[in-house]
N, C-alpha and C positions, 0 to 999 in steps of 0.2 A: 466711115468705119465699117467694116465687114469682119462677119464672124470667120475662126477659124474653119467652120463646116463647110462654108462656101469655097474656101480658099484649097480645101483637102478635097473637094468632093471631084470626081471625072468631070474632065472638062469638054462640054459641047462641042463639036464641029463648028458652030454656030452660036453664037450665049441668045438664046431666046427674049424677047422683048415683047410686054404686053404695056399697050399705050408708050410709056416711056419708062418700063420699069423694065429692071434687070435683075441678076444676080440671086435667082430664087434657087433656095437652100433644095431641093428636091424637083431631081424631074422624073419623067415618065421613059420608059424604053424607048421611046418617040425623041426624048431631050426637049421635048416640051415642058411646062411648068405642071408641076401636080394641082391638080383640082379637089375639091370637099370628096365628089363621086370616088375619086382614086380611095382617097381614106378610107370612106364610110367602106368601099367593097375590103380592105386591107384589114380592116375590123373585124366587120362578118366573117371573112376567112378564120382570123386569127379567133376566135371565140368558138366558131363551130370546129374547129380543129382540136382545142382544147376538150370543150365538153363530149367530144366523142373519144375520150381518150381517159377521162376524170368523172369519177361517181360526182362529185360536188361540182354542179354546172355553175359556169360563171355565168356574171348577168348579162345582158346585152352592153356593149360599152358603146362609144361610139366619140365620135371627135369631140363632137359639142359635150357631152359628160364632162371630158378632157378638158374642157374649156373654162367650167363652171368647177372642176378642184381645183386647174390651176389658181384661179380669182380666189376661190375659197383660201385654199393655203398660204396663197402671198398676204391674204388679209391678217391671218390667222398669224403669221410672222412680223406682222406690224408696219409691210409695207407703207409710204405716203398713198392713201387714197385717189390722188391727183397723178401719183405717180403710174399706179396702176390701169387706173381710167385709160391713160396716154397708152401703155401697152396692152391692153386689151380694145383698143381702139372704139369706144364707145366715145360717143359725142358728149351723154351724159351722165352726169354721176350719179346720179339715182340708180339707173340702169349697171353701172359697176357694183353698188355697196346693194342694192334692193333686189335685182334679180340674179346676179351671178355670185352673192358671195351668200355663201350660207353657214349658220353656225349653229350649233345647240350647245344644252345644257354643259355636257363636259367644255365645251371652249368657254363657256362662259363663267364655269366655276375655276378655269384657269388663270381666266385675267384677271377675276375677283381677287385672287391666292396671289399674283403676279403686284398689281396695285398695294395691297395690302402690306409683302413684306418691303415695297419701298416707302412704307411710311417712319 
């Protein structure tokens, strides 16, 4: 199964292939596959372009933040835990629910509120 982004994106001269993968959602003016480096400088751009433009600086972002709301949010929506592990590609579930999902007080007074009225 492939996403519609891949199927709409400019098609390569060439479909690039690393070991025996294909069909990467984002390549580089090269039509190479993007790499973290591509991001992270994509970020820095987009952040210092911002705060040079806005009294109220944004924070640094960067992929990995990106990585650690989306785990947050899916948690936060009730995703299967097993399920997320699988799409965030961590071997271990500790590592999905201990370091990448983070909650506080208001999520937690949510679910309190959430449980409560299914009683």
């Amino acid at each position: 199964m492939q996403f519609d982004e891949i199927e709409n994106r400019p098609k390569p001269p060439v479909e690039p292939e690393i070991v025996v993968k294909s069909g990467f959602l984002y390549l580089d003016k090269n039509g190479m596959p993007m790499v973290a480096l591509h991001w992270e400088k994509y970020f820095q751009h987009i952040c210092e372009k911002y705060n040079s433009i806005y009294k109220v600086q944004m924070p640094k972002v960067t992929p990995h933040v990106c990585r650690h709301t989306y785990c947050s949010n899916m948690a936060k929506r009730g995703m299967n835990p097993k399920t997320l592990q699988y799409l965030m590609g961590h071997s271990d579930i500790s590592i999905t629910l201990n370091t990448y999902t983070h909650v506080g007080f208001e999520d937690a007074k949510k679910e309190l509120d959430r449980v409560k009225k299914g009683e």
